[in-house]
C-alpha positions in Angstrom: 102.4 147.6 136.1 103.7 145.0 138.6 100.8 143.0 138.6 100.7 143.1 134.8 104.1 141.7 134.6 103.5 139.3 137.2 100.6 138.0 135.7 102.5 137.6 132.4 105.2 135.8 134.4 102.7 133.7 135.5 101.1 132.6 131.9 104.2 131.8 130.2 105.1 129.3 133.4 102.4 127.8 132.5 102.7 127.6 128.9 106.4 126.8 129.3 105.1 123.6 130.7 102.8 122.3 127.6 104.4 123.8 124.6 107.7 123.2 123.8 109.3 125.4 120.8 112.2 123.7 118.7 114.3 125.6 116.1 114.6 123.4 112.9 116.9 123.2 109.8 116.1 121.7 106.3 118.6 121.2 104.1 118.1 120.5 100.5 119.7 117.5 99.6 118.1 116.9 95.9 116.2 118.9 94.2 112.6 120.1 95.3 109.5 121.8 93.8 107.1 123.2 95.7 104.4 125.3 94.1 100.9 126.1 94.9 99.1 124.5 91.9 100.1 127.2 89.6 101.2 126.9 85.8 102.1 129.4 83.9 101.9 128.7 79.8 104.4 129.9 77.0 102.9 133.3 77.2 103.0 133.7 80.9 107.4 133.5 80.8 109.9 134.6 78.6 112.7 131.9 77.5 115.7 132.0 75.9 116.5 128.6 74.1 119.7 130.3 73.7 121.8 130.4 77.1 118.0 128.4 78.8 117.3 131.8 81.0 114.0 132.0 82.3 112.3 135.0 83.2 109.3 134.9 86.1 106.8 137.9 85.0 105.3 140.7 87.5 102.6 140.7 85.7 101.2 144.4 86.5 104.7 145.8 85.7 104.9 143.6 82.7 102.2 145.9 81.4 103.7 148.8 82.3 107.0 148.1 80.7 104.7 147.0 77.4 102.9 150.6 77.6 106.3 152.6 78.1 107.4 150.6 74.5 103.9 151.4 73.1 103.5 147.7 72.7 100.3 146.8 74.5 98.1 146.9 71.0 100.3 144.4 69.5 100.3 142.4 72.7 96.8 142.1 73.1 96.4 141.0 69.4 99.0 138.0 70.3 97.0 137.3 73.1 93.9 136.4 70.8 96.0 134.4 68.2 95.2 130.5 69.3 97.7 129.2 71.4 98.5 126.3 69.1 99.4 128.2 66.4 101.3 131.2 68.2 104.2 132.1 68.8 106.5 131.9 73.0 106.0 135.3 74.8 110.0 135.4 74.1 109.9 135.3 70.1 106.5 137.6 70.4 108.9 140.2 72.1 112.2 139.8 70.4 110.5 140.6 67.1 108.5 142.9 68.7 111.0 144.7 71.0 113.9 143.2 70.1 116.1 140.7 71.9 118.0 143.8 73.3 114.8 144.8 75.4 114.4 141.5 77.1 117.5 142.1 79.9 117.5 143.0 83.5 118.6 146.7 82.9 115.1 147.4 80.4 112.9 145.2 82.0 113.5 146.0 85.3 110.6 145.5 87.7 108.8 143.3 85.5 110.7 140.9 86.5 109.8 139.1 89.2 112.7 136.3 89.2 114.9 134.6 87.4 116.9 131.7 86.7 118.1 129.0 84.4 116.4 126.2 82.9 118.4 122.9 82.1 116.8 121.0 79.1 117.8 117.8 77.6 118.4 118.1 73.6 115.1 118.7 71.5 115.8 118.3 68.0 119.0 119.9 67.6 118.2 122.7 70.4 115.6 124.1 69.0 112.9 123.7 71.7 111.8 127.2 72.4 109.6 126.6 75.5 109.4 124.8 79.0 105.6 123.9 77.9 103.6 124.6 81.2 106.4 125.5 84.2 105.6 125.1 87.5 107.3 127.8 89.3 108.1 127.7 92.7 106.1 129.2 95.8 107.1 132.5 96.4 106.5 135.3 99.7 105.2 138.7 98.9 108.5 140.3 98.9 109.3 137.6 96.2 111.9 134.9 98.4 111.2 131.0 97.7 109.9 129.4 100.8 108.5 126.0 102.2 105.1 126.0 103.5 104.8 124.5 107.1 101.7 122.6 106.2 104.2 120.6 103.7 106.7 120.1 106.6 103.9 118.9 108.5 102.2 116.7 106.2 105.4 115.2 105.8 105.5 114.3 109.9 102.2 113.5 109.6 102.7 110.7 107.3 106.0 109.3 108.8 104.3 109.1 112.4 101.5 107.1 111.1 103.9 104.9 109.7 105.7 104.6 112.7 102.3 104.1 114.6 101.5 101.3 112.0 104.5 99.4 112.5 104.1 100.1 116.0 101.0 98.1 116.6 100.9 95.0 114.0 97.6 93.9 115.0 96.1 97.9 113.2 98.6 97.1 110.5 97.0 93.5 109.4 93.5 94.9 109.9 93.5 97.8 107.7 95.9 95.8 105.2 92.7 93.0 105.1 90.9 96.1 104.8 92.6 97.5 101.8 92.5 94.8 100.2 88.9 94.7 100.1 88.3 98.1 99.0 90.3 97.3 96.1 89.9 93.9 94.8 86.0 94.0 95.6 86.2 97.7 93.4 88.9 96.9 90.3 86.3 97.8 88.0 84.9 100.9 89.9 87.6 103.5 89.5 85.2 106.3 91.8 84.0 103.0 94.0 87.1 102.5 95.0 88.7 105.5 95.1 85.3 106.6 98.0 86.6 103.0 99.7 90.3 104.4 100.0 89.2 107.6 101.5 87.0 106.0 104.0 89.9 103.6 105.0 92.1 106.2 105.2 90.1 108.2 107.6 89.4 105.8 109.3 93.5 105.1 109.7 93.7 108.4 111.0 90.9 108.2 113.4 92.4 105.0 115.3 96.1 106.4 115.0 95.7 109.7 115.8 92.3 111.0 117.4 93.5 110.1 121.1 92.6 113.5 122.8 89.6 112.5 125.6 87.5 116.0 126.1 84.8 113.5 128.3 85.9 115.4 131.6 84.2 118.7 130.1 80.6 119.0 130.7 78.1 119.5 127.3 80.7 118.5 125.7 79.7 115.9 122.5 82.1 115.6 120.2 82.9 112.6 117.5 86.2 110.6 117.5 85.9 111.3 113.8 85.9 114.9 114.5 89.8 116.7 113.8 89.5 118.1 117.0 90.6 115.5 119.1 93.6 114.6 116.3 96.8 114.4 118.3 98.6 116.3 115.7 96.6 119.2 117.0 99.5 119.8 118.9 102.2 119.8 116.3 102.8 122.8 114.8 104.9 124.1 112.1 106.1 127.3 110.9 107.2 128.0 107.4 110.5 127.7 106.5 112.6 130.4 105.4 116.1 131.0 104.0 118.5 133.7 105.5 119.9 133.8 102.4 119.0 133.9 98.3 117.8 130.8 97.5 119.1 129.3 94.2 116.9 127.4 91.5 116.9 126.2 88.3 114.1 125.0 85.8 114.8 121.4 85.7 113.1 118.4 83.9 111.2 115.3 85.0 113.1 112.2 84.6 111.6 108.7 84.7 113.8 106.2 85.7 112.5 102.6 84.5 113.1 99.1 85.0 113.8 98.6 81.2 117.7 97.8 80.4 117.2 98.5 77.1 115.4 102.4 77.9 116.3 103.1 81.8 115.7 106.5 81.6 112.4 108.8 80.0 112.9 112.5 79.7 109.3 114.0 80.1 108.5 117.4 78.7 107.5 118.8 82.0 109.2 121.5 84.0 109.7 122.6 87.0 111.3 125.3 88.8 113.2 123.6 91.6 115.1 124.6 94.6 119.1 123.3 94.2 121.2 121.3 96.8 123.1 122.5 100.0 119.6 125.6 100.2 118.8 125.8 103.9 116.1 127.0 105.5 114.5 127.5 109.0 111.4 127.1 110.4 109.8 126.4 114.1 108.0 123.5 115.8 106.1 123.9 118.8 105.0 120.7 120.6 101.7 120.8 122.5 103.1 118.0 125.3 100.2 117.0 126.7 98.6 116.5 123.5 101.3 114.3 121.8 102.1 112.3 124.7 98.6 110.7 123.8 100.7 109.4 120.7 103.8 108.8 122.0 105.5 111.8 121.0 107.9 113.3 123.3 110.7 115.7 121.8 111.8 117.0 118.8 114.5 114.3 118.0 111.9 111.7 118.1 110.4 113.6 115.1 113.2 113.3 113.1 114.0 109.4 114.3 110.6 109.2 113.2 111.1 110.7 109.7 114.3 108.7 108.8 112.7 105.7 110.1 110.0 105.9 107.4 112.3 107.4 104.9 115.1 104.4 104.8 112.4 102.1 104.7 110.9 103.6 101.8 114.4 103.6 100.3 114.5 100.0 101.0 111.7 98.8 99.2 112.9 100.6 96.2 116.3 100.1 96.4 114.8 96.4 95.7 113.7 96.8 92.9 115.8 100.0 91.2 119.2 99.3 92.4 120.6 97.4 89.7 120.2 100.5 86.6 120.2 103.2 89.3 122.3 103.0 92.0 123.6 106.3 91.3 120.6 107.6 91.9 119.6 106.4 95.2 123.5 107.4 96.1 122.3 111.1 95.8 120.0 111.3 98.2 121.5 109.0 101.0 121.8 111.7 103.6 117.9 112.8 102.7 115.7 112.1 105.9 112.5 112.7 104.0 110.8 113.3 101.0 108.8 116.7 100.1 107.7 118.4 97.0 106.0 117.5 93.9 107.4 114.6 91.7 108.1 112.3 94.8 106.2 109.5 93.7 103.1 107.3 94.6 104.3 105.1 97.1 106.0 108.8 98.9 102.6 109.8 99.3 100.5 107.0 100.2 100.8 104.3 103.3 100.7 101.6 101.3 104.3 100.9 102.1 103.5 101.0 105.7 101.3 98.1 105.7 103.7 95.7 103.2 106.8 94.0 104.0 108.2 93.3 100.5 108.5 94.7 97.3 106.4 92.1 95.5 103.4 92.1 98.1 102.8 96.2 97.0 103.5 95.5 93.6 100.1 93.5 93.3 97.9 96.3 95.4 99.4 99.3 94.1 99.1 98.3 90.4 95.0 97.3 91.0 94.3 100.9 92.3 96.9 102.6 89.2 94.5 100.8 86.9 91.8 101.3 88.5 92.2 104.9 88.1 90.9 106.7 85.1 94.1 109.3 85.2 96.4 106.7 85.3 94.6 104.3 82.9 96.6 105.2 79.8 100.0 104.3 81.1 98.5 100.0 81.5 99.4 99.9 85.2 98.0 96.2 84.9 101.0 95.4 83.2 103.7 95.6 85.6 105.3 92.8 86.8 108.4 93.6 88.7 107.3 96.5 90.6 104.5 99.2 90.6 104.6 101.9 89.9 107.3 100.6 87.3 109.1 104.5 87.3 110.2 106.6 90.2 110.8 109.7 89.6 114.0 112.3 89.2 115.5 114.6 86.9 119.4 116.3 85.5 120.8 118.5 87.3 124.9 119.4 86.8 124.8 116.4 84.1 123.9 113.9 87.0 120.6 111.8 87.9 119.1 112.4 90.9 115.9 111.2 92.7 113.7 114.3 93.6 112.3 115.7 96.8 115.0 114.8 99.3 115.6 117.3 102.5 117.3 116.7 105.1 115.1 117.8 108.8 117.4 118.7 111.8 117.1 120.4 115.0 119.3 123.8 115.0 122.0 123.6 117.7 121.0 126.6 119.7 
């Protein structure tokens, strides 16, 4: 036994030296979606346009409690009625059922969560669905967490902006480069979008691929190749709360440049987590392997992050300032961005490699057109800014931009 503890002594000296593990907080500051893909339709939910209460569905014991009411005959016939033309799973079942059924106390383990949906006026309040809702990502046990391969891709971006910036020579090369895949590709929406990719990992290759495995014998292995990435030796856990975590359904919200129509409610929904929700996750550092980038501690990560994230804000503040001050107000103590409805320019470098509002305007608007999904919405058009919306949505009668956090170290 003593030599098996001594050995174990031993290895976790050693690891103590390379990998460094940092306790981290995120803070919801605005409202965030994340969700793995997943849509569920007007069948798939149950809403009450009523008092907006939406209803997430185990679907197994959804089937049970439909068998125990002798319903699942009648259910399966709505099923085949076209989509179109039917009815919301909620008027299905309160004619069905009746609107007595549909509460916690009958349903019971059918439900798999619930919340409330805020929805902007629709024809005198008689919407009666969210459309296709995206709920949020969910754990077994059914809590709402954040993925650490979103917290990390959210690093992941920021440090190559601050790599970018960092080295100005890179950061006019691959803007000449951009450049080039776009203009030369305007009328080749796939053409261009192979260019972009190409660039992009090409970006990633300079900027991040410094680990050097030369000193190991038969060992051949490409600077392309994401094994000798740097952020190899970043790691994220996901991020849980201690606590319930409170959503609500909430709405996408355009805000515009037009004074005449500065905001566009969108009929898209999405189950979002609310302000003030904290959660905790881990980061372990590989030292050795982000000292090849610069990357020393944990605060540097979140320098880092509101580094890139103020001068994001910057660039739109330019531009959106004037009809949506109020906007940008709510999510001035965000240090990043995460989620779904964040934006192009949240998502791409492209800011990284522009220094004013009017140079990314004339790039960003070439690949938006360019792009068949995007075609319908005349991207060529824009003249103060492009994208000409960023995105937000209503919550407690107030605008707010989407997606903000805010990423801390935990005292210990």
């Amino acid at each position: 036994m003593g030599l098996v503890y001594l050995w174990g002594w031993i290895m976790s000296k050693v690891e103590t030296d390379k990998l460094v593990q940092i306790p981290f907080a995120l803070r919801v500051v605005t409202p965030v979606s994340i969700g793995d893909g997943t849509e569920l339709n007007p069948r798939e939910y149950l809403y009450n346009p009523k008092d907006n209460s939406v209803i997430f569905l185990h679907e197994l014991e959804w089937h049970k409690f439909l068998n125990r009411k002798r319903a699942l005959p009648q259910y399966e016939r709505y099923l085949q009625t076209p989509a179109k033309y039917g009815k919301s799973l909620y008027e299905w079942a309160s004619e069905t059922l009746g609107a007595h059924s549909l509460v916690e106390a009958q349903l019971g383990p059918a439900i798999r969560s619930q919340t409330k949906a805020v929805v902007k006026d629709y024809r005198n309040n008689q919407k009666k669905t969210l459309n296709s809702l995206r709920p949020c990502l969910r754990l077994v046990d059914g809590r709402v967490y954040i993925p650490g391969s979103s917290i990390k891709g959210v690093m992941r971006t920021a440090i190559l902006y601050h790599l970018l910036r960092k080295n100005d020579r890179l950061r006019q090369e691959f803007r000449r480069n951009l450049e080039r895949s776009v203009f030369d590709n305007k009328d080749d929406g796939r053409g261009m979008v192979k260019e972009l990719k190409r660039l992009l990992s090409d970006m990633e290759t300079q900027l991040l691929h410094r680990l050097d495995f030369s000193s190991i014998p038969n060992t051949r292995i490409r600077t392309s190749d994401a094994k000798v990435s740097s952020m190899r030796g970043l790691l994220c856990s996901d991020a849980i709360s201690e606590g319930p975590v409170v959503t609500q359904v909430l709405q996408k919200v355009d805000l515009t440049l037009k004074s005449d129509k500065p905001t566009s409610y969108l009929p898209i929904f999405r189950e979002s987590i609310l302000r003030d929700n904290v959660f905790h996750f881990t980061v372990t550092l590989d030292k050795p392997m982000l000292d090849t980038i610069g990357i020393t501690s944990g605060q540097q990560l979140v320098d880092i992050l509101t580094e890139y994230t103020e001068a994001l804000n910057r660039m739109l503040l330019g531009k959106f300032k004037r009809l949506h001050a109020s906007a940008f107000a709510s999510i001035s103590d965000a240090n990043a961005y995460m989620g779904s409805n964040t934006g192009f320019l949240h998502k791409t470098l492209i800011a990284a490699l522009y220094d004013t509002p009017d140079e990314v305007t004339q790039i960003v608007k070439t690949i938006l057109s360019a792009n068949k999904a995007f075609r319908k919405h005349k991207h060529y058009q824009d003249r103060d800014f492009s994208p000409r919306t960023i995105k937000a949505t209503m919550v407690n009668g107030v605008l707010a931009l989407t997606g903000g956090v805010q990423i801390s170290i935990e005292d210990k």
